[in-house]
Residue frames as qw, qx, qy, qz and C-alpha x, y, z in Angstrom:
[[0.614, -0.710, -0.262, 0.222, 115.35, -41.19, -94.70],
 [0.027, -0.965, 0.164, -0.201, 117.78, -38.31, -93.18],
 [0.640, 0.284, -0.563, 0.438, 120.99, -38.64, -91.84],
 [0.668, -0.694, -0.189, -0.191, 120.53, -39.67, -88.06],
 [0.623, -0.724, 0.154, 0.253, 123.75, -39.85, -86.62],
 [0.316, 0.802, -0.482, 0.155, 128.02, -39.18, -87.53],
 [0.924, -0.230, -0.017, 0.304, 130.03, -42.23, -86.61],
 [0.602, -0.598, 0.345, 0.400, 133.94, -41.80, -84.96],
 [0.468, -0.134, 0.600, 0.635, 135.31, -42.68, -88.44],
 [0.195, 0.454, -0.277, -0.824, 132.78, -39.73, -90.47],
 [0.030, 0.189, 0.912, 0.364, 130.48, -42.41, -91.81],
 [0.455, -0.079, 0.076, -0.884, 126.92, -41.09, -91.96],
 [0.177, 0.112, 0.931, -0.299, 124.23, -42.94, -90.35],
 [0.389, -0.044, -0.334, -0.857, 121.28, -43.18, -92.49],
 [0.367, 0.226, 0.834, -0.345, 117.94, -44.58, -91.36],
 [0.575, -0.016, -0.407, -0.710, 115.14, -45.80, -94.17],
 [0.708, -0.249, -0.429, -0.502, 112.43, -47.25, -92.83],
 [0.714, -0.635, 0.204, -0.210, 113.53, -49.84, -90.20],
 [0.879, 0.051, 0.076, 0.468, 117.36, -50.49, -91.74],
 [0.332, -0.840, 0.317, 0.290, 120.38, -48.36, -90.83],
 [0.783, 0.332, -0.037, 0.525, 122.89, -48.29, -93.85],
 [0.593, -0.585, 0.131, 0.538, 126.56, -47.07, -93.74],
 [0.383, 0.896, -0.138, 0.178, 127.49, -43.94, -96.11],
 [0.700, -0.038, -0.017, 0.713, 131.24, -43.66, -96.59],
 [0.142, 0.934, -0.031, 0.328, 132.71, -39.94, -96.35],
 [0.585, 0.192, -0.332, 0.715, 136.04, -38.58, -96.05],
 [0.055, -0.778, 0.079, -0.620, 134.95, -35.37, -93.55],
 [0.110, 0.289, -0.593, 0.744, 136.65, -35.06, -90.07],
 [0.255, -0.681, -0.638, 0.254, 134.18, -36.09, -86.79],
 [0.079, -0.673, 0.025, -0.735, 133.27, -32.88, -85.35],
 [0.703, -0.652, -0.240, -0.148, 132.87, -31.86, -81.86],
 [0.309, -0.664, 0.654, -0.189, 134.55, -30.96, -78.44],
 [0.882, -0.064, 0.374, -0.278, 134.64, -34.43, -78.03],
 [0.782, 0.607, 0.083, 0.117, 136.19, -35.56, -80.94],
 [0.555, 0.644, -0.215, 0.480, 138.94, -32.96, -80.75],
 [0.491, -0.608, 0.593, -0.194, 139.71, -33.55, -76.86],
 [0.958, 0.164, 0.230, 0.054, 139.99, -37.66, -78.11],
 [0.703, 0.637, -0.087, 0.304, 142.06, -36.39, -81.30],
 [0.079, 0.810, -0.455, 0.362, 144.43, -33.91, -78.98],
 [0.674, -0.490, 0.487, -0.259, 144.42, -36.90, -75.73],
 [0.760, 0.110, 0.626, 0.133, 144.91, -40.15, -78.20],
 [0.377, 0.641, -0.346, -0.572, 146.44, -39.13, -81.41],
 [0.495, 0.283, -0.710, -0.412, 145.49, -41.90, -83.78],
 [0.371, 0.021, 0.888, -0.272, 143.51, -43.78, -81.35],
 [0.125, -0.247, -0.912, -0.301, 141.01, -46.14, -82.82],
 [0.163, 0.134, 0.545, -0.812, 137.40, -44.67, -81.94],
 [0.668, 0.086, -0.422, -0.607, 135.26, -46.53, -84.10],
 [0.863, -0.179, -0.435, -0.185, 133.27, -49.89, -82.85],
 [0.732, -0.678, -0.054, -0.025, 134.31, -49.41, -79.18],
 [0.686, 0.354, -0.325, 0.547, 137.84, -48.83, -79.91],
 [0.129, 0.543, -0.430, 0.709, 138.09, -46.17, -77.13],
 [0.734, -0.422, 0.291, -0.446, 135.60, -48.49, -74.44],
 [0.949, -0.095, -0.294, -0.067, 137.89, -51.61, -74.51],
 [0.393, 0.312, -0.639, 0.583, 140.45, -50.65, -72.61],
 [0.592, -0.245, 0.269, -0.719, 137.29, -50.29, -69.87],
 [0.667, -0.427, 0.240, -0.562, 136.60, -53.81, -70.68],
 [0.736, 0.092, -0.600, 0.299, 139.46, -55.64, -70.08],
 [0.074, 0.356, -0.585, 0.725, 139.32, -53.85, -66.72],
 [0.629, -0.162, 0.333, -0.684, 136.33, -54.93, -65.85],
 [0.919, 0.206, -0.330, -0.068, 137.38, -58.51, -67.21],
 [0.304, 0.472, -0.629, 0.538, 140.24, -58.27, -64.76],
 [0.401, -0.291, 0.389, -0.776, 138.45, -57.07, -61.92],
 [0.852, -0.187, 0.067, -0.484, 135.93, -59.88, -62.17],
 [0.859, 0.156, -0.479, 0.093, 138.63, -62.48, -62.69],
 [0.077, 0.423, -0.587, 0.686, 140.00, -61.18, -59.45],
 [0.613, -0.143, 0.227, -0.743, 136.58, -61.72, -57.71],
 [0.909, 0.062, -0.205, -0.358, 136.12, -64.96, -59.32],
 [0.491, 0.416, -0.665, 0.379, 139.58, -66.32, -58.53],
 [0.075, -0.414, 0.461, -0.781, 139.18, -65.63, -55.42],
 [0.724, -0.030, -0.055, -0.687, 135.77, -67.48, -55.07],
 [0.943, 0.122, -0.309, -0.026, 136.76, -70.19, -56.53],
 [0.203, 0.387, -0.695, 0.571, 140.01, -70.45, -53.80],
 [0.514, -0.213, 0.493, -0.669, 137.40, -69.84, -51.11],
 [0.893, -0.059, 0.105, -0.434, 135.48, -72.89, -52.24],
 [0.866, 0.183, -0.464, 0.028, 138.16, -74.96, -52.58],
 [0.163, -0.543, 0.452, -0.689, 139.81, -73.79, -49.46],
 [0.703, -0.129, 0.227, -0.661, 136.08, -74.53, -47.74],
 [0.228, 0.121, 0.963, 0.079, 135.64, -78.32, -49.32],
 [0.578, 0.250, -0.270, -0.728, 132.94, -77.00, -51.38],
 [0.894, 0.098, -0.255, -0.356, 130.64, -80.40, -51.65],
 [0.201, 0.249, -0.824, 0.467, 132.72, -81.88, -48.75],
 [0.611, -0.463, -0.642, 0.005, 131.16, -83.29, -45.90],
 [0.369, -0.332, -0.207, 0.843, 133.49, -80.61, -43.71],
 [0.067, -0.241, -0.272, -0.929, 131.85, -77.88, -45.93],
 [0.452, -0.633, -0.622, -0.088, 128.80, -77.80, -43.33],
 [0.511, -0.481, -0.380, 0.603, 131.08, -77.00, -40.66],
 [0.203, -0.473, 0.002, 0.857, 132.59, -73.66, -42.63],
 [0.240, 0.469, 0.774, 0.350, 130.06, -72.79, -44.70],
 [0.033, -0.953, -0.277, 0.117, 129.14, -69.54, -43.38],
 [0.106, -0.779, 0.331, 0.521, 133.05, -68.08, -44.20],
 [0.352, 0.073, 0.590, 0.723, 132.56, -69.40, -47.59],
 [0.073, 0.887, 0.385, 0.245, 129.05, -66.92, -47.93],
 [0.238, -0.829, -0.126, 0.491, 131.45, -64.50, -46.25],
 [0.374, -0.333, 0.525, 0.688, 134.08, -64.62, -48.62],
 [0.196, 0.547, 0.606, 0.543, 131.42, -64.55, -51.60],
 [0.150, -0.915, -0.322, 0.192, 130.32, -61.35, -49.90],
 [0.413, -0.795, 0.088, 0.435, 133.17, -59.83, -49.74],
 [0.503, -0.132, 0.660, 0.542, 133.67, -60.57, -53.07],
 [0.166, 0.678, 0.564, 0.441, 131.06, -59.21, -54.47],
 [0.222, -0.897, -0.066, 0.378, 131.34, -56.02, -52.06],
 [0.614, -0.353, 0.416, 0.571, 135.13, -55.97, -53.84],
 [0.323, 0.438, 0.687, 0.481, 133.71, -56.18, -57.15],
 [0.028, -0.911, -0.407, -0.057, 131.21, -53.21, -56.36],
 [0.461, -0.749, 0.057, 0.473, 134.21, -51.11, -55.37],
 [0.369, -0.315, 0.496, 0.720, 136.74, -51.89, -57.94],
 [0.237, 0.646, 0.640, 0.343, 133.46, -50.73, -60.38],
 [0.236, -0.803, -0.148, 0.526, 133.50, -47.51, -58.99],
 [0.103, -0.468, 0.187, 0.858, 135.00, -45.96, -62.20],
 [0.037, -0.477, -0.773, -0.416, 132.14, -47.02, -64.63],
 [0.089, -0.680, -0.440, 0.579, 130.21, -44.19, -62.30],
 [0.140, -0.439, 0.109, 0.881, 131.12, -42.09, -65.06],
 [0.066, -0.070, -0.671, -0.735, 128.94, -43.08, -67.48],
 [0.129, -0.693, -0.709, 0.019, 125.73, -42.73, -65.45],
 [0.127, -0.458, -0.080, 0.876, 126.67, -39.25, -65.00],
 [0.475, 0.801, 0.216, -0.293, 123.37, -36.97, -67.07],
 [0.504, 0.850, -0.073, -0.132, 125.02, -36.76, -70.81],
 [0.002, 0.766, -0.615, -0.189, 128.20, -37.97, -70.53],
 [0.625, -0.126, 0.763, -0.102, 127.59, -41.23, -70.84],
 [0.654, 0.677, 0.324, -0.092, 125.83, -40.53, -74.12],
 [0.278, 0.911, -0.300, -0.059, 128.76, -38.45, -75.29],
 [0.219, -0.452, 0.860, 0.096, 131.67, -41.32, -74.29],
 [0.527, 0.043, 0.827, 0.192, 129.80, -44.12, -75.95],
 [0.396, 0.327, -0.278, -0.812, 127.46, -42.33, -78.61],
 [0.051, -0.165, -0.985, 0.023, 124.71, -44.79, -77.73],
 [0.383, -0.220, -0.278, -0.853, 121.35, -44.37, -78.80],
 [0.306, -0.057, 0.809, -0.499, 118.78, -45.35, -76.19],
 [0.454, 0.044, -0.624, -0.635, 116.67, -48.44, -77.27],
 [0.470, -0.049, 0.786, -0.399, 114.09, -50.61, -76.68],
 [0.294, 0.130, 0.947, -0.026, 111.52, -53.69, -77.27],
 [0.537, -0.032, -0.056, -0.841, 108.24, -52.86, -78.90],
 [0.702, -0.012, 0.480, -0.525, 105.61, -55.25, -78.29],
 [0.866, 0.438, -0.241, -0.016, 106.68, -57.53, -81.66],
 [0.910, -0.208, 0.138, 0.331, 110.18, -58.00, -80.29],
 [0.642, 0.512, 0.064, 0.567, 111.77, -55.72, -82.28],
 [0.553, -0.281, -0.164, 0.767, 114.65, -53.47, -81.37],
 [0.142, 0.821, 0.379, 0.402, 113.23, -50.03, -81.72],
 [0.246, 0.065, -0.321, 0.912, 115.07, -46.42, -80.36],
 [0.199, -0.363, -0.640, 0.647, 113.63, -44.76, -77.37],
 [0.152, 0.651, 0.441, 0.598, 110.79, -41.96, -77.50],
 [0.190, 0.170, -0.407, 0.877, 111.22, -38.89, -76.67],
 [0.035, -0.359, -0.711, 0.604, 108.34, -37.36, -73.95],
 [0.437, 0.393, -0.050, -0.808, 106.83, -35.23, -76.76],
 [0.372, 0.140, -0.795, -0.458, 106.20, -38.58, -78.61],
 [0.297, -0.122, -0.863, 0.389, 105.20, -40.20, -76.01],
 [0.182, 0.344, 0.413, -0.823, 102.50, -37.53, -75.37],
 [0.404, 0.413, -0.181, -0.796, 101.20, -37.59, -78.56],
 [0.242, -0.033, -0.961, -0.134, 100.84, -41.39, -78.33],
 [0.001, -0.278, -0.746, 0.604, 98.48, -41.11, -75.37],
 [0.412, 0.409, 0.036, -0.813, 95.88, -38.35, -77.07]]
């Protein structure tokens, strides 16, 4: 097989058959990308999600805000009280409003549904199921035509 993709740390991605090995190699990434990263983060870590975990411990925050919160409201409420009849509708508010919260404080993950950037900040190959189970990368529309015929 050919060399299908350039990992963060200049490893070449080789595909034979249906196994992905890891070539070592000393050459520099390329790319804008790369050398906005290198000039914004000198010596940041940008192998195996090194530049998407500071994304999710925020979004490990964010829900522990949301969940905290929840879990106040229901203890608050009497959650599996006998009183928890009475205010039961402002503990579904408060789980609303928690989950409304949540939807908000997501609001900067927008950026990765944006057409191509998303692909370019994680350098994720789109995959799917085939009909065995197996993990198998996306086809493109000219494959996909030439299944059909």
């Amino acid at each position: 097989g050919g060399v299908v993709a350039r990992s963060t740390k200049g490893q070449l991605l080789q595909e034979d058959g249906e196994y992905t090995a890891v070539v070592k190699s000393n050459k520099e990434p390329e790319g804008f990308f790369f050398r906005q990263f290198d000039r914004l983060f000198p010596g940041g870590d940008f192998s195996r999600g090194g530049m998407l975990r500071p994304w999710i411990v925020y979004d490990l925050r964010c829900f522990s805000l949301c969940f905290l919160w929840a879990s106040l409201s229901a203890y608050r409420h009497g959650l599996g009280t006998p009183a928890f009849a009475d205010q039961e509708w402002q503990f579904r508010a408060t789980l609303w409003w928690c989950k409304a919260l949540y939807g908000l404080l997501s609001m900067p993950f927008v950026v990765f549904l944006i057409p191509g950037l998303g692909t370019a900040l994680t350098h994720a190959r789109p995959t799917g199921y085939d009909r065995n189970g197996v993990c198998r990368r996306v086809l493109s529309a000219s494959e996909r035509r030439q299944l059909l015929l």
